[in-house]
C-alpha positions in Angstrom: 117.2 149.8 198.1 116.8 145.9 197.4 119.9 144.2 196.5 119.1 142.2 193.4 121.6 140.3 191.7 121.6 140.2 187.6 123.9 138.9 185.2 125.8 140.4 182.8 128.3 139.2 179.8 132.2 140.8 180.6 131.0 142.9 177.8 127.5 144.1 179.2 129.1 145.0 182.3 132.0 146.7 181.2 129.8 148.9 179.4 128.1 149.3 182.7 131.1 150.3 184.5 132.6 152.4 181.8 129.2 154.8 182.2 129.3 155.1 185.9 132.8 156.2 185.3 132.2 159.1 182.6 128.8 160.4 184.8 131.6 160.4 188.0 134.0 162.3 186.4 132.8 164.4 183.6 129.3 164.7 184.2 129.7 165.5 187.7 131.9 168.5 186.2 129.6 169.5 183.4 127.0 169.9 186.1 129.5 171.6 188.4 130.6 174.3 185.6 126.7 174.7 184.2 125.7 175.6 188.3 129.0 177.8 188.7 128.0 179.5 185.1 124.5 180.2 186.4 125.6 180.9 189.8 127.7 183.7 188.3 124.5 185.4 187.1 123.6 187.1 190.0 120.1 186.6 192.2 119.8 182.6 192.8 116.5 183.4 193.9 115.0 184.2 190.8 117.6 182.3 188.1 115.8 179.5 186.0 119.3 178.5 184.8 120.7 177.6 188.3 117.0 175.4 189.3 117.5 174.0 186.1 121.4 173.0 187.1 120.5 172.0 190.5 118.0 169.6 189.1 119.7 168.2 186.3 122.6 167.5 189.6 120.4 165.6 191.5 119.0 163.4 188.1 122.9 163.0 187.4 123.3 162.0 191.2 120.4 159.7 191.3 121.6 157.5 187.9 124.8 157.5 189.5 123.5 155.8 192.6 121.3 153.1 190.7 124.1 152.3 188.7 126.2 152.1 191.2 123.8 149.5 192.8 123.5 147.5 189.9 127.6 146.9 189.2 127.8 146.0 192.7 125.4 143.1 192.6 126.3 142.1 189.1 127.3 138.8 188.3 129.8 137.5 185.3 128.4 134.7 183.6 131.3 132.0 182.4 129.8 131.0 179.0 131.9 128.4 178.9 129.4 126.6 181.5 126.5 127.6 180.2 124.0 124.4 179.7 123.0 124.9 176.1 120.3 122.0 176.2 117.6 124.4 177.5 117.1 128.2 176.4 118.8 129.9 179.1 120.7 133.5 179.7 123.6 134.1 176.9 122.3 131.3 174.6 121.1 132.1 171.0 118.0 130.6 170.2 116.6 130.5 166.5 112.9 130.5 166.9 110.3 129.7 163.7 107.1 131.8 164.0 104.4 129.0 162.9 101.8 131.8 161.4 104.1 133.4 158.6 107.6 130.9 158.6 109.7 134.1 159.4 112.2 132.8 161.5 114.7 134.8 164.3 117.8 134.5 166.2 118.1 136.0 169.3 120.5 136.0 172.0 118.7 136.1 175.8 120.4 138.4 178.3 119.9 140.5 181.3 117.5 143.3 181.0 120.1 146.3 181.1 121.9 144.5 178.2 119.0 144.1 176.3 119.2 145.6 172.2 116.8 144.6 169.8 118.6 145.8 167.1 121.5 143.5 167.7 119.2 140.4 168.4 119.4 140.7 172.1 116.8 140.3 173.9 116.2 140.4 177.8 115.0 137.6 179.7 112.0 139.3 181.2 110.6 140.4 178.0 107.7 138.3 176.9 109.3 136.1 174.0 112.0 136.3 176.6 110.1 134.6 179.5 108.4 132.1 177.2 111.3 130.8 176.1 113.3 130.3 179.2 114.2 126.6 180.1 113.0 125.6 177.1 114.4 122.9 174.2 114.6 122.6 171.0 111.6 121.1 168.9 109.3 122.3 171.6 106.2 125.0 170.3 106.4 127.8 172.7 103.1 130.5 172.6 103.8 133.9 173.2 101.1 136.5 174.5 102.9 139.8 173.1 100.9 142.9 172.2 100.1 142.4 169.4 97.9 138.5 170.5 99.2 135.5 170.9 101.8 134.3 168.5 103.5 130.4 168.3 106.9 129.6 167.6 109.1 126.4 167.2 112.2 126.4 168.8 114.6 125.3 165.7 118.1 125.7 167.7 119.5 126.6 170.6 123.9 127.5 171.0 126.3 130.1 172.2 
């Protein structure tokens, strides 16, 4: 596996760390008890509930392992040095869209911390990658889905 290294808010990755610690301990012994349990049933040969088991193991295992490659090569950003000049990760930046006048705030992070519905959205996302680096005043276009759309870059903070 490639050793990529992302950044995360204290937050973001103790979130991170929190889940790789539930899958270790309790889902490890969910999946444990659901294979004993089906074990118990006699013929493993012909027992959908035990495949079933052993496969949902090996997913379990497999999440485990990404995530266990992604807190080891996560980064914690200081936001106290973040340069809020340009749009960058962890700053909010309040974009205008020129068409309709609707305007946004939204806070660019890493991809795994990315939530939409709390106004964060991740860096390699398209309005994401458009607005990297930058400032404020400048007219960014975006090619989303849905076509092209324009927005003015009203303010940029923490």
């Amino acid at each position: 596996m490639s050793s990529k290294i992302s950044y995360y808010t204290q937050e973001g990755l103790k979130k991170l760390t929190d889940e790789l610690s539930y899958l270790k301990t309790k889902g490890r012994s969910s999946i444990a008890a659901q294979i004993a349990e089906a074990r118990d049933k006699g013929d493993l040969s012909e027992n959908a509930e035990y495949d079933a088991a052993k496969d949902a193991q090996g997913l379990l295992e497999l999440k485990i392992s990404k995530l266990e490659e992604i807190v080891s090569n996560a980064r914690v950003i200081d936001e106290s040095t973040i340069d809020i000049s340009k749009a960058s990760i962890l700053t909010k930046v309040k974009i205008k869209n020129k068409k309709t006048g609707h305007i946004v705030e939204y806070l660019l992070v890493s991809e795994e911390e990315a939530d939409l519905k709390a106004g964060k959205i991740s860096l390699k996302s398209p309005i994401g990658k458009a607005l990297l680096g930058r400032e404020i005043g400048d007219l960014v276009l975006v090619d989303v889905p849905a076509g092209k759309i324009e927005f003015e870059i009203l303010d940029i903070g923490r």
